[in-house]
C-alpha positions in Angstrom: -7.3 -50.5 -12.2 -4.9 -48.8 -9.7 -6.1 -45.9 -7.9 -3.9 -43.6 -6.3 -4.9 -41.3 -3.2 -3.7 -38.4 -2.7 -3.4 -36.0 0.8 -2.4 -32.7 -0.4 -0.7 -30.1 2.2 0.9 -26.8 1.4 4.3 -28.0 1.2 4.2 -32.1 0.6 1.7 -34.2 -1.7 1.2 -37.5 0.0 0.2 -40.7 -2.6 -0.5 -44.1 -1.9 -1.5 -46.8 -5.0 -4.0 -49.2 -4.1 -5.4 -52.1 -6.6 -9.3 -52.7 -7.1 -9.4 -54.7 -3.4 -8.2 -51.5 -1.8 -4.9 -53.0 -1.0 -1.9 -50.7 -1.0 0.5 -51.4 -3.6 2.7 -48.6 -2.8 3.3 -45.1 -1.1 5.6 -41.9 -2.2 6.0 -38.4 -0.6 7.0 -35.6 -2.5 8.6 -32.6 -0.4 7.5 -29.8 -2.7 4.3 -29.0 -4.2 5.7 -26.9 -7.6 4.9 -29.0 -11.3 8.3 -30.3 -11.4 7.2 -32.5 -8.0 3.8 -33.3 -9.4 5.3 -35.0 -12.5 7.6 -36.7 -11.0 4.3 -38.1 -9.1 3.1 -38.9 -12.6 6.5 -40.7 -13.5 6.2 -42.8 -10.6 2.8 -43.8 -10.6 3.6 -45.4 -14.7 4.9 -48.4 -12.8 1.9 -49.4 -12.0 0.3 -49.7 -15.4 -1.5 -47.5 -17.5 -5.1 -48.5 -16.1 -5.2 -45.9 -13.4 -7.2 -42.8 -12.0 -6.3 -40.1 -9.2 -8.3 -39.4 -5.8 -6.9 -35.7 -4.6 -8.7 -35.1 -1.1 -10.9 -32.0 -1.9 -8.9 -29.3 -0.8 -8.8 -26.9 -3.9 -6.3 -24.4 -1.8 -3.7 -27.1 -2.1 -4.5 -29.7 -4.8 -5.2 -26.9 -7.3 -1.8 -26.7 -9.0 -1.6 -30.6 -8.6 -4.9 -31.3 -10.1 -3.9 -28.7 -13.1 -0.4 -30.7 -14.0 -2.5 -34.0 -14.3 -5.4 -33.1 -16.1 -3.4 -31.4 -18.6 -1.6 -34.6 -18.6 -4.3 -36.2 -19.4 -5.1 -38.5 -16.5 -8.6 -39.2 -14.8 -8.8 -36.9 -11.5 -11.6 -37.6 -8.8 -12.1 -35.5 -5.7 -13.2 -37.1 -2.3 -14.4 -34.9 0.4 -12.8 -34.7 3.5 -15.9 -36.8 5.5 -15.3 -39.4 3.4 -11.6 -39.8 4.2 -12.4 -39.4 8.0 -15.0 -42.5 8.0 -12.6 -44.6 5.7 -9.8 -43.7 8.8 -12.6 -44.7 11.2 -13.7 -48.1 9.5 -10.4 -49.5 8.7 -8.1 -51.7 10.7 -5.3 -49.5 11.7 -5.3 -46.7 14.1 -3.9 -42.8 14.1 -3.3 -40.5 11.3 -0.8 -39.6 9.0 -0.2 -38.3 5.5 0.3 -41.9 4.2 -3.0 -43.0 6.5 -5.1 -40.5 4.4 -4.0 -41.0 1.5 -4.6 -44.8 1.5 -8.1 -43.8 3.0 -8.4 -41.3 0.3 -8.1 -44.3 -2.4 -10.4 -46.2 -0.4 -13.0 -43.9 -0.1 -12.7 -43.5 -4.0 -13.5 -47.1 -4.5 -16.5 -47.3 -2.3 -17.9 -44.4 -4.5 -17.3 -44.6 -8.0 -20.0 -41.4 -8.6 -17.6 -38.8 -7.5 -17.1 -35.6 -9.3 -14.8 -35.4 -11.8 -11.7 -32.7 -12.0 -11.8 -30.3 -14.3 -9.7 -27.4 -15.3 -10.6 -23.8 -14.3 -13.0 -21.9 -16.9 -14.6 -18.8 -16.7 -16.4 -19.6 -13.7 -13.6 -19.6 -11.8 -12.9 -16.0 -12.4 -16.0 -14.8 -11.5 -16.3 -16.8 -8.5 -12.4 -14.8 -7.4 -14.4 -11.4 -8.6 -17.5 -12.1 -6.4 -15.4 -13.7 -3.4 -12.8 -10.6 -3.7 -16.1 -7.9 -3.6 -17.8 -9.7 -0.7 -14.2 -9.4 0.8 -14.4 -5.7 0.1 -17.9 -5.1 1.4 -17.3 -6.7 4.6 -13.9 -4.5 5.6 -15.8 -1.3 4.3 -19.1 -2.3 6.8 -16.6 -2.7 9.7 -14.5 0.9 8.2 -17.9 1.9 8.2 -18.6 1.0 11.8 -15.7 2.6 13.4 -16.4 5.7 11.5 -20.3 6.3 13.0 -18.0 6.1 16.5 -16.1 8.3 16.1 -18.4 10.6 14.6 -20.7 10.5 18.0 -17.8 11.3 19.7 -17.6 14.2 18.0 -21.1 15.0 17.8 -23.7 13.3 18.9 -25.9 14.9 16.3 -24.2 13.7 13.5 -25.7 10.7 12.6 -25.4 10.0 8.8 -28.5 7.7 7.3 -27.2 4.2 6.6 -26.6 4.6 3.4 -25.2 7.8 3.4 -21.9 6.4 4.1 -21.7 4.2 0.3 -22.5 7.2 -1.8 -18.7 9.2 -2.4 -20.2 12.6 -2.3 -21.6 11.7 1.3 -18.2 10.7 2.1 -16.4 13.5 0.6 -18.5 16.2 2.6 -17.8 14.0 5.5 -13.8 14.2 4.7 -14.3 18.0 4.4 -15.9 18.9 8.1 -13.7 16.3 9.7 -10.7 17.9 7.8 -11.7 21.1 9.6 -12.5 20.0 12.9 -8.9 18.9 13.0 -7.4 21.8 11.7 -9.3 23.6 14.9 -7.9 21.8 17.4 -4.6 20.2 16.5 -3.4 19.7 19.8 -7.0 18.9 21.5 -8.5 15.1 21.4 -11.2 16.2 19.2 -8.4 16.9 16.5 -6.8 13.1 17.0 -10.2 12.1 16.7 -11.1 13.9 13.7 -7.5 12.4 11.9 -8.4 8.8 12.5 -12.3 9.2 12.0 -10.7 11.1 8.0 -8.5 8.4 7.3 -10.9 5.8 8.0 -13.6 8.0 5.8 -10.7 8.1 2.9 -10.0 4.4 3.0 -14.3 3.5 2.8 -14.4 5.9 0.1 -11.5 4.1 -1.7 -13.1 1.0 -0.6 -16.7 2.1 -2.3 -14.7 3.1 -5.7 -13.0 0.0 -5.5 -16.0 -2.3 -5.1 -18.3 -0.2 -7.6 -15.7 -1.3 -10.2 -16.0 -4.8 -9.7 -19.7 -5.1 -9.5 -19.4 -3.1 -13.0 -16.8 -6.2 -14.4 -18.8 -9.1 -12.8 -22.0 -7.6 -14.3 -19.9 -7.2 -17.7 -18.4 -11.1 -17.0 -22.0 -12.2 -16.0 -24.3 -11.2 -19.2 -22.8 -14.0 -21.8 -22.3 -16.6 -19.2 -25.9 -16.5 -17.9 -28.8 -15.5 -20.1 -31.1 -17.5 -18.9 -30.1 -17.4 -15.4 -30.9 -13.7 -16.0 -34.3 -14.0 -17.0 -35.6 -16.0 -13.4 -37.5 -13.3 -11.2 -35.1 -12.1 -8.9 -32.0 -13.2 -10.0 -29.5 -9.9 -10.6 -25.9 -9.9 -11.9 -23.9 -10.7 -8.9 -26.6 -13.2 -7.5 -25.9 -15.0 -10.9 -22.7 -14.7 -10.7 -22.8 -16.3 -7.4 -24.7 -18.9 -8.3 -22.1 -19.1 -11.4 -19.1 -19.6 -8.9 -20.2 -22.0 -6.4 -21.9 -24.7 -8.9 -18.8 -24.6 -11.8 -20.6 -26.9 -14.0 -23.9 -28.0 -13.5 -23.5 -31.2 -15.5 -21.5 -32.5 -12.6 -25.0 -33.1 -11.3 -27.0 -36.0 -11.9 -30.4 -34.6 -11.9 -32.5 -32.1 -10.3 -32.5 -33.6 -7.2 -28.8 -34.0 -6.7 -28.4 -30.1 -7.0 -31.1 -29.7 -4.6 -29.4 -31.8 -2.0 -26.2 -30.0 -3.0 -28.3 -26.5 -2.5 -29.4 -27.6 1.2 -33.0 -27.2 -0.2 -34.1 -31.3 -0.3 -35.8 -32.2 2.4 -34.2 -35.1 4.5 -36.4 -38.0 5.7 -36.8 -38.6 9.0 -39.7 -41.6 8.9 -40.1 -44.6 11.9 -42.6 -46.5 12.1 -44.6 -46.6 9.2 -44.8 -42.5 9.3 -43.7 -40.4 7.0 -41.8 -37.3 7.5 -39.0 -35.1 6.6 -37.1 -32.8 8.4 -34.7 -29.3 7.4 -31.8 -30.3 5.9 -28.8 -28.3 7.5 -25.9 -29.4 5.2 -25.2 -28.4 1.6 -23.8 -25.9 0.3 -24.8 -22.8 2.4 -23.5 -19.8 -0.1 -26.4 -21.5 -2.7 -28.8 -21.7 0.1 -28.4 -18.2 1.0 -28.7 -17.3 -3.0 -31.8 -19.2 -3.2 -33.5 -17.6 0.1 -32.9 -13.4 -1.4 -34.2 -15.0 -4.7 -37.5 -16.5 -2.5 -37.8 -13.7 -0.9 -37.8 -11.0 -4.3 -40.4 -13.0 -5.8 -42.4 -13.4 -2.8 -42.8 -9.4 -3.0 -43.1 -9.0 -6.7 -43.6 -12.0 -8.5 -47.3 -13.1 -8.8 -46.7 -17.1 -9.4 -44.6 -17.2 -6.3 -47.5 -15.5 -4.3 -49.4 -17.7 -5.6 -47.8 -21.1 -4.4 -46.9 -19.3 -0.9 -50.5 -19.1 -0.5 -51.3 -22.4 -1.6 -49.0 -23.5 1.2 -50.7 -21.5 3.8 -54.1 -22.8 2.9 -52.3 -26.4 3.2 -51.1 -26.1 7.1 -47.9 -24.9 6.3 -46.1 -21.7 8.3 -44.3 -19.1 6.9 -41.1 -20.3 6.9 -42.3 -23.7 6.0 -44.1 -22.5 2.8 -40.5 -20.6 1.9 -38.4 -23.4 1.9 -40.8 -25.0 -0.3 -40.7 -22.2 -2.8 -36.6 -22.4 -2.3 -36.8 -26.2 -3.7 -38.9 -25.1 -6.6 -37.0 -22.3 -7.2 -33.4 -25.3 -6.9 -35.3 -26.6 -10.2 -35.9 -23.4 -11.8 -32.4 -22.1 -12.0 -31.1 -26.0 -12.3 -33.0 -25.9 -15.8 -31.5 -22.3 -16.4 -28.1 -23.2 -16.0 -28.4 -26.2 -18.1 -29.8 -23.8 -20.7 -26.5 -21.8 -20.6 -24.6 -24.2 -21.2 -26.7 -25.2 -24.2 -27.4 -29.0 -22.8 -31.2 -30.6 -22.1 -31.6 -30.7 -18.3 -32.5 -34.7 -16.6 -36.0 -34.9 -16.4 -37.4 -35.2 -12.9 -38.5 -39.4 -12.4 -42.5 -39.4 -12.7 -43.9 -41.3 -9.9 -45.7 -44.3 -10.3 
């Protein structure tokens, strides 16, 4: 089998073919990046043979379009993450970079590890996961809008002092609007006039920012429901949590088991034995945006949700602190919604291995 690396940048797709000994066979460079230039990638690559399978450095930004054209094409598409091309640079004989350098190491790094996820073409998930990334986008400019605004309203009166979430709810916002509105019709020519112009606009542009999110929590919620039923159903798990949790897996089947989600979560312990002892220590890699998911969804049950009191407490009465006895409940919970989201997608989740 050939296998043919690929270094995607924004302008130029990099490929170098490599047999099953990880000797380069041969190397092309396309200077654009539309589907006319990924085909003729394709066309190029049938001189090799028809046994053959792609390795596109994970870098979805770039390699989207790319990976698109040749799964509808029909070929096999791997993706390699970017640590693994850096430690096939490192190992091999020759030294520097370059686009033809990683994409040979690309290949290489494909061979070593034959387990890598698979390509796959956009589904819903995708969607929601632009939704969800475009809200959180939203949020954040409102909070600093938001910021700026409580400045410039101390400046005007030190008295006014909204409650925190005084400035999310629009008839909060429009009363604001109002008084600043006439502050700066009292003193057009004074500083507190200026000040009352840029503190309105910045109110009118959180208050467009408020509508504008409000909508999309509405159409994620709406995208959510049919996607995630039994995602739902966990203790603590709301519409754009699942939603979240939606985007950032894409398909759970990529996942061997329970335990290869819970590494992928950040929640699996790593070891860290020597000497005949046994330990583990916090594992800090992962993906951090299902980590943080996890910890709200810890945290809602450990306030409401009587089981997960329960084995917090158990914890404790074991040795283990607070935050220790929370990252256990995160693993358990890794399990819980790695069961859930098989059941969405109407497939028996891998049964944990018994020990002996």
């Amino acid at each position: 089998m050939v296998t043919f690396g690929i270094d995607p940048h924004k302008r130029t797709h990099t490929v170098a073919a490599v047999d099953g000994l990880g000797r380069q066979l041969g190397q092309m460079t396309v200077t654009k990046t539309t589907s006319e230039a990924n085909l003729a990638l394709l066309r190029w690559a049938e001189r090799f043979g028809p046994d053959r399978q792609w390795a596109v450095e994970d870098c979805r930004r770039w390699s989207r379009r790319l990976e698109g054209d040749l799964l509808r094409a029909g070929e096999r598409v791997r993706r390699v993450p970017p640590k693994l091309t850096a430690h096939a640079r490192d190992v091999d004989r020759s030294y520097g970079k370059s686009d033809p350098i990683d994409a040979v190491a690309v290949a290489r790094a494909a061979l070593r590890h034959p387990d890598l996820p698979v390509a796959h073409l956009d589904g819903p998930t995708r969607r929601l996961r632009l939704l969800v990334d475009h809200r959180e986008d939203l949020v954040n400019e409102r909070t600093r809008g938001i910021n700026r605004l409580r400045e410039h309203l101390h400046e005007l009166d030190a008295e006014w002092d909204p409650p925190k979430q005084a400035l999310r709810r629009l008839c909060q916002l429009d009363a604001i609007i109002t008084r600043l509105a006439a502050i700066e019709a009292a003193g057009v020519d004074s500083i507190e006039g200026v000040v009352a112009r840029i503190a309105g606009e910045i109110a009118a542009q959180v208050r467009q920012l408020t509508v504008a999110e409000t909508a999309l929590e509405r159409e994620i919620s709406t995208l959510v429901a049919p996607l995630a039923e039994n995602l739902l159903q966990v203790v603590g798990v709301g519409a754009l949590t699942a939603a979240k949790i939606l985007g950032e897996v894409a398909d759970i089947t990529r996942f061997r088991d329970a335990n290869a989600f819970a590494r992928h979560t950040g929640t699996a312990p790593v070891p860290a034995s020597s000497g005949g002892t046994q330990r583990h220590r916090l594992a800090r890699t992962g993906n951090r945006q299902l980590n943080a998911a996890l910890h709200r969804i810890a945290l809602t049950q450990t306030r409401c949700h009587p089981p997960a009191r329960a084995y917090r407490q158990k914890r404790h009465a074991n040795g283990n602190s607070p935050t220790e006895a929370t990252r256990a409940l995160k693993r358990q919970l890794s399990d819980v919604i790695y069961r859930a989201l098989h059941a969405d997608t109407h497939q028996p989740a891998t049964p944990l291995p018994q020990a002996a």
